[in-house]
MMTF fields as JSON, N, C-alpha, C and O atoms, coordinates in Angstrom:
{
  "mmtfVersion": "1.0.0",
  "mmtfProducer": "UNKNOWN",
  "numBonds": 431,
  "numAtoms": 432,
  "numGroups": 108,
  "numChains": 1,
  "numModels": 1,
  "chainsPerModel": [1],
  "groupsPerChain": [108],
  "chainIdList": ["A"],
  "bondAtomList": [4, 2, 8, 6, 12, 10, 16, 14, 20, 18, 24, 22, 28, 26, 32, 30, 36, 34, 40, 38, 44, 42, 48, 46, 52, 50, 56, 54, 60, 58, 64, 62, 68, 66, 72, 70, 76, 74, 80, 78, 84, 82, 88, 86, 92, 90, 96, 94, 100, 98, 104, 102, 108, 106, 112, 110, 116, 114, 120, 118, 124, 122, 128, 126, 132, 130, 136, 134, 140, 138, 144, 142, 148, 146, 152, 150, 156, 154, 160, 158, 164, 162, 168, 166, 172, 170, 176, 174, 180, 178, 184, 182, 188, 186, 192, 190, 196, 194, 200, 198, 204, 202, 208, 206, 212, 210, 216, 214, 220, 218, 224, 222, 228, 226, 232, 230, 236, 234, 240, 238, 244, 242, 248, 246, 252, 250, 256, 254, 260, 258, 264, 262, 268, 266, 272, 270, 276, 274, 280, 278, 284, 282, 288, 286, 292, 290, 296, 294, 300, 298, 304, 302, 308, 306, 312, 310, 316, 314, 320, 318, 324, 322, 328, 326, 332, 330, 336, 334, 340, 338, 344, 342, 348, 346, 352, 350, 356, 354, 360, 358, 364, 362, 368, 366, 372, 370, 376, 374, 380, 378, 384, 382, 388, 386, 392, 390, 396, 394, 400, 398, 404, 402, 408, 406, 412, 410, 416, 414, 420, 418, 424, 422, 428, 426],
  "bondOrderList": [1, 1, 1, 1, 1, 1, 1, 1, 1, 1, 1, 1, 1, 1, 1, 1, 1, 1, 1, 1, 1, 1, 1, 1, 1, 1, 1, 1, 1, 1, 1, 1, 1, 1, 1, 1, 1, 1, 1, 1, 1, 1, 1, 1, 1, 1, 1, 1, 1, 1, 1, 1, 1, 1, 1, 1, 1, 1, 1, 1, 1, 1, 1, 1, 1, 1, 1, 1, 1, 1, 1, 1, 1, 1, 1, 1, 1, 1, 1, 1, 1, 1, 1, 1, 1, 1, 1, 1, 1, 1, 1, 1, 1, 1, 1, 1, 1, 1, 1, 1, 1, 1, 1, 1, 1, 1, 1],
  "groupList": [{"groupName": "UNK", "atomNameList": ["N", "CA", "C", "O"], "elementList": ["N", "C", "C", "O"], "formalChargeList": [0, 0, 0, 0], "bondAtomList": [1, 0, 2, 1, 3, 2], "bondOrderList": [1, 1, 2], "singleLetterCode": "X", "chemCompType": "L-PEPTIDE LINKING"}],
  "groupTypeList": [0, 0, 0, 0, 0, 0, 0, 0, 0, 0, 0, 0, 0, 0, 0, 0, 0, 0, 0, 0, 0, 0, 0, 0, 0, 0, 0, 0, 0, 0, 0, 0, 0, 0, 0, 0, 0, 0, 0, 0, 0, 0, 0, 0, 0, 0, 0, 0, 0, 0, 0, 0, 0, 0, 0, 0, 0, 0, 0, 0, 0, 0, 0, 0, 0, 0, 0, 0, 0, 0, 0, 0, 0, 0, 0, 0, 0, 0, 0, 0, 0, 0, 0, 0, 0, 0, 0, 0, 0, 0, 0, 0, 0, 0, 0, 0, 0, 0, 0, 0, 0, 0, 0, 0, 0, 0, 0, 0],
  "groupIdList": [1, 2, 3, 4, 5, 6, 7, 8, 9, 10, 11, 12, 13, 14, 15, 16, 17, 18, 19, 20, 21, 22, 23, 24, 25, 26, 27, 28, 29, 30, 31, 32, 33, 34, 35, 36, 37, 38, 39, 40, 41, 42, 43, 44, 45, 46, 47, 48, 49, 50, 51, 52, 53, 54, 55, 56, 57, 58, 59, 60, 61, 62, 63, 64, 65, 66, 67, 68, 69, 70, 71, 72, 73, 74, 75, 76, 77, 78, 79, 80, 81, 82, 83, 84, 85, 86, 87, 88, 89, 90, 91, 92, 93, 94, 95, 96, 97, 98, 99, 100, 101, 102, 103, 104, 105, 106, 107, 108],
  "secStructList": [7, 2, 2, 2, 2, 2, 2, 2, 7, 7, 7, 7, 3, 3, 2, 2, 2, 2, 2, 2, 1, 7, 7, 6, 6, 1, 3, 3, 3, 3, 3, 3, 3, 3, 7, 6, 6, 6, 7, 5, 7, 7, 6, 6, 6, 6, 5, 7, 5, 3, 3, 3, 3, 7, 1, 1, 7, 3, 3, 3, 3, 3, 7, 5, 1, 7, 7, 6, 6, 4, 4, 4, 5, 1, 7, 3, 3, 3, 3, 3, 3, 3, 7, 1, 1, 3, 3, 3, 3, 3, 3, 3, 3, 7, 7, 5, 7, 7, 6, 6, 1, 7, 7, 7, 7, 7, 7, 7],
  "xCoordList": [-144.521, -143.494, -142.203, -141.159, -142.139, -140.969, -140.24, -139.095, -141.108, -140.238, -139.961, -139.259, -140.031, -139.022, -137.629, -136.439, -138.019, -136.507, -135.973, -134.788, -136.737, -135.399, -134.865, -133.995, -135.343, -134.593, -133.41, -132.587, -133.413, -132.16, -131.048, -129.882, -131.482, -130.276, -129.27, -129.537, -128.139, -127.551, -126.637, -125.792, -126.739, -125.995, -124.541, -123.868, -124.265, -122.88, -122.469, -123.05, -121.17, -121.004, -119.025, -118.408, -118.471, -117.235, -116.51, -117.13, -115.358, -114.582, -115.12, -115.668, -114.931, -114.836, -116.372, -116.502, -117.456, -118.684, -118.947, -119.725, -118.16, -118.616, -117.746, -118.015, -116.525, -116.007, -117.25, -117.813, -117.431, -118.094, -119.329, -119.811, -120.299, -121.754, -122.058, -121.188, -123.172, -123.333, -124.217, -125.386, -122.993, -123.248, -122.711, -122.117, -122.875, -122.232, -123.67, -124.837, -123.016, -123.229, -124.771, -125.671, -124.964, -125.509, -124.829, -123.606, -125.517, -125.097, -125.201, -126.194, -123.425, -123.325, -122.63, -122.717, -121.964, -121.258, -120.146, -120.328, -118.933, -118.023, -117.037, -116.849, -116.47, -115.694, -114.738, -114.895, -113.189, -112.071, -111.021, -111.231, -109.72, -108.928, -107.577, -107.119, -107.06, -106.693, -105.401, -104.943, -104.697, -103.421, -102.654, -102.705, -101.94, -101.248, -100.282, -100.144, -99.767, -98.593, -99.669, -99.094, -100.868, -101.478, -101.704, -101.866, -101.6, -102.293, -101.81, -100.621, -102.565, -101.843, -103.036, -104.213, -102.504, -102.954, -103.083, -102.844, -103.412, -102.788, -103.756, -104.895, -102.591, -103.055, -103.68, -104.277, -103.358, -104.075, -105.722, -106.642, -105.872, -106.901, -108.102, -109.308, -106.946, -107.843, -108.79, -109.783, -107.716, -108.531, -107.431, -106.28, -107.9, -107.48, -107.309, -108.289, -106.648, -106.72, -106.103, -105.319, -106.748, -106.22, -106.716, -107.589, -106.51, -106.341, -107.454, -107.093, -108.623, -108.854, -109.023, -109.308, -108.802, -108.749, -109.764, -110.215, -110.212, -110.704, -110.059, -110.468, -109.183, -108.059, -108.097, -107.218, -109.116, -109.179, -108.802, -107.918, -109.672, -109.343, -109.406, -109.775, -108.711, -108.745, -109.249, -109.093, -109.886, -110.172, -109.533, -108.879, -109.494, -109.196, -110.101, -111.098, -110.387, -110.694, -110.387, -109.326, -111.52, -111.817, -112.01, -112.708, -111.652, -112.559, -112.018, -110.978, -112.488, -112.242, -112.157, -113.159, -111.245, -110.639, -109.916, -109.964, -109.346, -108.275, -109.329, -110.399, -108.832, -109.435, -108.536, -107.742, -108.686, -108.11, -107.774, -108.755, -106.531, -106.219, -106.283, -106.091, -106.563, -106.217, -105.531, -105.914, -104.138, -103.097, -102.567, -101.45, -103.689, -103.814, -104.849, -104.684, -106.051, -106.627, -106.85, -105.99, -107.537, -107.73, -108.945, -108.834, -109.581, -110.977, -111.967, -112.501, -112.065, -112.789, -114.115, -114.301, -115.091, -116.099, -115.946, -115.332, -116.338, -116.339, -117.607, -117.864, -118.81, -119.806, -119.985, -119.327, -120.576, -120.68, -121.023, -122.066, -119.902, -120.4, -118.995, -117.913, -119.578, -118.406, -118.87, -120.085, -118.026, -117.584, -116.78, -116.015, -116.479, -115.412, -114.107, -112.952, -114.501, -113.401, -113.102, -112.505, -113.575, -112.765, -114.385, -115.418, -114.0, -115.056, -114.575, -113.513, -115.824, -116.074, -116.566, -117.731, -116.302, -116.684, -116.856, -116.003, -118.144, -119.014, -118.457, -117.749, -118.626, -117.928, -117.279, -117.461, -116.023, -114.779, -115.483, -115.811, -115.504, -115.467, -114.132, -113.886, -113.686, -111.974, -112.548, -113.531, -112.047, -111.647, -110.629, -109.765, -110.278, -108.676, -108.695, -109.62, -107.5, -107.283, -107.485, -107.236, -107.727, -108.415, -106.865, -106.018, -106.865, -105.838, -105.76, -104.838, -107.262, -106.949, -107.133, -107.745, -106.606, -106.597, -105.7, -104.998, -105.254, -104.503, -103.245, -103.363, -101.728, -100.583, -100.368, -100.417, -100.118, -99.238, -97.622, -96.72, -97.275, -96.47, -95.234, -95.379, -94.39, -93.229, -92.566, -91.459, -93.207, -92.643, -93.358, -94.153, -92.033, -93.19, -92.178, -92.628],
  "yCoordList": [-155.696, -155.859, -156.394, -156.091, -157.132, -157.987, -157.1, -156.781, -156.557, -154.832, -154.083, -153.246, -153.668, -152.92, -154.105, -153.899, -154.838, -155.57, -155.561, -155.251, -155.883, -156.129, -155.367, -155.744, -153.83, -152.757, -152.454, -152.126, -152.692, -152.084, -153.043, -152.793, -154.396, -155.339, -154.907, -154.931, -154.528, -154.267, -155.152, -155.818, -155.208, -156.346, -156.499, -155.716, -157.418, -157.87, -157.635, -157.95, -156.914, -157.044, -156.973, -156.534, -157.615, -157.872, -156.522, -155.913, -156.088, -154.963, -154.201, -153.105, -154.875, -154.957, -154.437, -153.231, -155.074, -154.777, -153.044, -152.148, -153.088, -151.541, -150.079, -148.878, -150.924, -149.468, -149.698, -148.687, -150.46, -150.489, -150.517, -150.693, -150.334, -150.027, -148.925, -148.295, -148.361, -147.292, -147.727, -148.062, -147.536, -147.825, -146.972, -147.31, -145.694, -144.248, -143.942, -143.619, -144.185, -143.36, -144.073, -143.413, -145.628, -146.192, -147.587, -147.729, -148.387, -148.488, -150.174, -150.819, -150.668, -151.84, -152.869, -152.618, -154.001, -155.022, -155.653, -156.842, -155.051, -154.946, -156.116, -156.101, -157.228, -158.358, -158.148, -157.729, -158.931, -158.966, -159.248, -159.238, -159.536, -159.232, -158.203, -157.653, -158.037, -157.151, -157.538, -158.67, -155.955, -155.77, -155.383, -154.241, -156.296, -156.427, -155.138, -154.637, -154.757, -153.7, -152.132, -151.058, -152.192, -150.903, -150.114, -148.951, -151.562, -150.748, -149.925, -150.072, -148.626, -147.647, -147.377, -147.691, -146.732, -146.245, -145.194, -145.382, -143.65, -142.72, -142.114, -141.648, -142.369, -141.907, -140.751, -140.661, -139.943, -138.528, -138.562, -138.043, -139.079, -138.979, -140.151, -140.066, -141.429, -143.056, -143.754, -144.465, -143.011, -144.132, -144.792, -144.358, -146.132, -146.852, -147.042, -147.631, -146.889, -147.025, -148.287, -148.832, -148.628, -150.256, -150.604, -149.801, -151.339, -151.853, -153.131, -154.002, -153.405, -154.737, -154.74, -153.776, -156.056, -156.977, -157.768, -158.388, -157.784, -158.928, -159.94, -161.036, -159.394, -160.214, -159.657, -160.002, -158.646, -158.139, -156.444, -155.777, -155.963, -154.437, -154.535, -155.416, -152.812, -152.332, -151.284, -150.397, -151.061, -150.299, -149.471, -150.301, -148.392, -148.107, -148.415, -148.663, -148.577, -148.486, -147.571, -147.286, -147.325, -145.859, -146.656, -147.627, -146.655, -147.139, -146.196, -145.609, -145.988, -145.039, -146.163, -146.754, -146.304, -147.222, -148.597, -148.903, -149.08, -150.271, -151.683, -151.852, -152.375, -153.628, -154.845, -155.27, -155.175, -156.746, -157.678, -158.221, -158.186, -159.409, -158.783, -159.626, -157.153, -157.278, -158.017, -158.854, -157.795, -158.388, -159.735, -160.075, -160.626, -161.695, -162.444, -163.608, -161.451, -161.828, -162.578, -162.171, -163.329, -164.159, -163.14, -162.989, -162.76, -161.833, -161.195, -161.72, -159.284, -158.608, -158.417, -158.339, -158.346, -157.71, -156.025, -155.619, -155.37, -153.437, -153.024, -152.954, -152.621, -152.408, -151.482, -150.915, -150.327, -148.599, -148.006, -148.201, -147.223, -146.675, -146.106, -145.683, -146.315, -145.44, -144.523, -144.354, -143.693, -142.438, -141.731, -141.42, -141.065, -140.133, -141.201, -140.836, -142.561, -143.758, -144.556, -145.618, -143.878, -144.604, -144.865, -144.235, -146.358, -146.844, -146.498, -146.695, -145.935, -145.618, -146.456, -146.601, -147.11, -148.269, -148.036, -147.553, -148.379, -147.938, -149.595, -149.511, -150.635, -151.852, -152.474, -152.333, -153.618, -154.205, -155.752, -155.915, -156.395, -157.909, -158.961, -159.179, -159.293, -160.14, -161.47, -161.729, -162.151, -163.908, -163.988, -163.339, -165.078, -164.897, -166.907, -167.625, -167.202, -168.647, -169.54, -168.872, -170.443, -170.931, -171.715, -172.382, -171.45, -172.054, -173.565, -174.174, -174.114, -175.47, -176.263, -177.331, -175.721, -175.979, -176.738, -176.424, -178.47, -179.551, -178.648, -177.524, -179.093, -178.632, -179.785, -180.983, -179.198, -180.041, -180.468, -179.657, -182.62, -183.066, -183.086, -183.88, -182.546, -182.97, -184.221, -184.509, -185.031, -186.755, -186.978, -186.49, -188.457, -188.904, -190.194, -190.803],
  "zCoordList": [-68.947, -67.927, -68.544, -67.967, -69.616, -69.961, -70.485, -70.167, -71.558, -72.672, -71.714, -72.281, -70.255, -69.605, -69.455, -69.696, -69.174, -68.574, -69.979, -70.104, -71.163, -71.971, -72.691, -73.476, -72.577, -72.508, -72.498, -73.352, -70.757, -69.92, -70.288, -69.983, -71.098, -71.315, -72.436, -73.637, -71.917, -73.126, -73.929, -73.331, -75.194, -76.115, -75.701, -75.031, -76.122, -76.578, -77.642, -78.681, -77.559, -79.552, -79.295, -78.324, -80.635, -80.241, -80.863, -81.735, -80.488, -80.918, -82.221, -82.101, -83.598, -84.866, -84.63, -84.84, -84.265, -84.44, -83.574, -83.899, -82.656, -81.764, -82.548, -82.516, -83.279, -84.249, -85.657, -86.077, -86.005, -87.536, -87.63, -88.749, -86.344, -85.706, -85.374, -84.773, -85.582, -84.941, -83.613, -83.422, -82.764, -81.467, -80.662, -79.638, -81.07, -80.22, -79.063, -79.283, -77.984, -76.73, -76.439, -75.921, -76.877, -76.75, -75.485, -75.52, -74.607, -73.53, -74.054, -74.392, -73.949, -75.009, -73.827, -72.625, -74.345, -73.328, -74.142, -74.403, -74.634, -75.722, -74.659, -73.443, -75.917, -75.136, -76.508, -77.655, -75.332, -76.195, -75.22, -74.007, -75.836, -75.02, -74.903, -75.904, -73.68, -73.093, -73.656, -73.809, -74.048, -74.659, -73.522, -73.066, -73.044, -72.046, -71.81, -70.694, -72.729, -72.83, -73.108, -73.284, -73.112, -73.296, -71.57, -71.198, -70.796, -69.542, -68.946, -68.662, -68.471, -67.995, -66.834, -67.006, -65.618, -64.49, -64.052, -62.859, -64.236, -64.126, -62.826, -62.864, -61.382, -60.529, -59.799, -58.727, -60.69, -60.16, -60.781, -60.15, -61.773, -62.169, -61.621, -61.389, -61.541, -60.69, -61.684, -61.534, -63.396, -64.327, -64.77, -64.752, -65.278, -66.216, -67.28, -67.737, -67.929, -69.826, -69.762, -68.986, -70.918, -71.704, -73.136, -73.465, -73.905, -75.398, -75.365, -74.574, -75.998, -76.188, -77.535, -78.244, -77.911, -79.577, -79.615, -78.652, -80.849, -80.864, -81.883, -82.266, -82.128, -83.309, -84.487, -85.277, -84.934, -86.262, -85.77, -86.309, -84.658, -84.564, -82.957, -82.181, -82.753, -80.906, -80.682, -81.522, -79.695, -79.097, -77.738, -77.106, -77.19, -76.09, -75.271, -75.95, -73.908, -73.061, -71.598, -71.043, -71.329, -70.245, -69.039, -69.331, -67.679, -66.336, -65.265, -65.56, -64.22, -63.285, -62.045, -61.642, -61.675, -60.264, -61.308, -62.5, -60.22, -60.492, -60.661, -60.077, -61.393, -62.02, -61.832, -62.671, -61.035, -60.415, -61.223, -61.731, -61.632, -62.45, -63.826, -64.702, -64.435, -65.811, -66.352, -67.169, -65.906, -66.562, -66.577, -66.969, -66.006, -65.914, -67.101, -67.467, -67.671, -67.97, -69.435, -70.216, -69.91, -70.791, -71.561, -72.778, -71.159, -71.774, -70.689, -69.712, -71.415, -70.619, -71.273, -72.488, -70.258, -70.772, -70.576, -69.589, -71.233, -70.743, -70.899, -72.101, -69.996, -69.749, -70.039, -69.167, -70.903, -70.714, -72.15, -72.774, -72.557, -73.774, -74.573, -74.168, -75.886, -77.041, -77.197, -77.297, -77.26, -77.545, -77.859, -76.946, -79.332, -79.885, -79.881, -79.658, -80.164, -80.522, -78.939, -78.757, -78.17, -76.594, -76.241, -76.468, -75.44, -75.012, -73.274, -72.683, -72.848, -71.253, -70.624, -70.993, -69.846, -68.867, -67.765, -67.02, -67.414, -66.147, -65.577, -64.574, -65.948, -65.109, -66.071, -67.28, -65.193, -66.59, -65.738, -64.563, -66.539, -65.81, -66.295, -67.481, -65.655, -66.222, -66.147, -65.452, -66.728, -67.292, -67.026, -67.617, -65.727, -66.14, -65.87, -65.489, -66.202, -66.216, -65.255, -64.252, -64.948, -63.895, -63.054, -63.649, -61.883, -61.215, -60.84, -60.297, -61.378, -61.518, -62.857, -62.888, -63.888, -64.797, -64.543, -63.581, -65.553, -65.849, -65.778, -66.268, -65.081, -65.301, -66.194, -65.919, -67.318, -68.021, -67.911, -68.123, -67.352, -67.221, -68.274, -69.203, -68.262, -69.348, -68.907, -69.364, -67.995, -67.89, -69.683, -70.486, -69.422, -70.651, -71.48, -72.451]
}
């Protein structure tokens, strides 16, 4: 029973590791963050393209519908699969900064 569940779990691996792995069309959980100036929307089609880093290399990113707070975000997860260099994302999960984080005072 357990070797089915831990199957379907798919890894984590950071940018650098999903171009330099062979991890083609295998079903992964790729984290990084989002290149703010890559995002594009292209409405006829109702996907998303975007850029994540992990500070050494990028990737594109694939999603089909709009993703809340990209451009807010601090770090995505992209759920799905690489392929032919673009990673396809069946789900995006965002990090974005917490609104009660300490404002920092310039009294002083």
């Amino acid at each position: 029973m357990m070797g089915l569940f831990t199957e379907n779990v798919s890894p984590y691996v950071s940018v650098s590791e999903l171009i330099n792995e062979d991890v083609n069309n295998k079903n992964v959980q790729v984290f990084g963050q989002v290149i703010i100036d890559s995002i594009y929307f292209d409405q006829n089609s109702g996907i998303i393209t975007f850029d994540i880093t992990d500070g050494n290399q990028s990737v594109q990113v694939n999603h089909r519908g709009m993703i809340n707070n990209l451009q807010n975000s601090t770090e995505v997860v992209a759920i799905g699969s690489y392929r032919n260099n673009v990673f396809e994302a069946d789900k995006v999960l965002v990090k974005c900064p917490s609104k009660y984080e300490a404002l920092v005072s310039e009294e002083g």
